[in-house]
N, C-alpha and C positions, 0 to 999 in steps of 0.2 A: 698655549700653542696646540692646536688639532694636528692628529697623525693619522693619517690614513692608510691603513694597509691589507695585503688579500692575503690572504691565510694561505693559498696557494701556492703564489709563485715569489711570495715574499715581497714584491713591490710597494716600496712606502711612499706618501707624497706627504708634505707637509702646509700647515695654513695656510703660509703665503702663495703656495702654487692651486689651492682649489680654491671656489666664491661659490659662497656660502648662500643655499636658496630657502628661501622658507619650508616649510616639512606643511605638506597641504592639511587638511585638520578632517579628521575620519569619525564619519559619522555613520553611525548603526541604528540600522532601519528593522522594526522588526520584524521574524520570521512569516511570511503569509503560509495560511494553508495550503498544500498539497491538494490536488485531487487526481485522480489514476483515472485515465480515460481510457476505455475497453473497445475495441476496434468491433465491426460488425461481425468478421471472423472470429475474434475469439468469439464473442457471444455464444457462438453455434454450438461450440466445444462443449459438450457433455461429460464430465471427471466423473459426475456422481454413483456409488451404485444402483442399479435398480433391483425389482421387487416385481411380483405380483398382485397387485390389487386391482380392484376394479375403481374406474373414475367414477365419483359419482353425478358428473357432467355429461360426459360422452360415453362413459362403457365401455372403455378401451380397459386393458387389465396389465397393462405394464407402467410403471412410473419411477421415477427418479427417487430416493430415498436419503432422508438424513436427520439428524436427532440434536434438540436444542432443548439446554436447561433453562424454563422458562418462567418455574416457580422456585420457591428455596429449594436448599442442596439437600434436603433430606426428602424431600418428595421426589418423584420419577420424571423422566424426560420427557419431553413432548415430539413425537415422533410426525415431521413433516413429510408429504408425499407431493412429488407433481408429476402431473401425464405428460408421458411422452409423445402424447400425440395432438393434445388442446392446450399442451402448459397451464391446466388449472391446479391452483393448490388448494390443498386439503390437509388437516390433520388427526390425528389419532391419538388423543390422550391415555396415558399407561395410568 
């Protein structure tokens, strides 16, 4: 005999009073990638610090600055640069 009951308010039913549905069969799809779509606003957003250097595009002398380990960890970082006024990048090996 089935009992049914809520934890709550204590209400029981028993087999004879529920009909019995099949339980639907769940099936797992897998996970798709993600991808983060950047709005044309954010894009503009500028976080980076800058620096003075000169482009060697346009010869503007300010640019965006930031540093990527790009060989083994016991060699030095690769120091990336882009203009703030053509967006070309460049870099500077230490």
């Amino acid at each position: 005999m089935l009992v049914l009951s809520c934890p709550k308010c204590k209400y029981t039913k028993t087999s004879s009073d529920v009909k019995v549905a099949t339980i639907p069969k769940i099936i797992e799809q897998p996970q798709k990638e993600s991808i983060a779509v950047i709005g044309k606003e954010e894009q503009k957003l500028r976080v980076l610090p800058t620096m003075r250097v000169e482009c060697p595009k346009c010869g503007n002398n300010l640019a965006y600055v930031w540093q990527v380990q790009t060989r083994g960890s016991d060699e030095s970082s690769t120091q990336f640069f882009r203009c703030t006024k053509c967006n070309y990048t460049f870099r500077e090996y230490s």
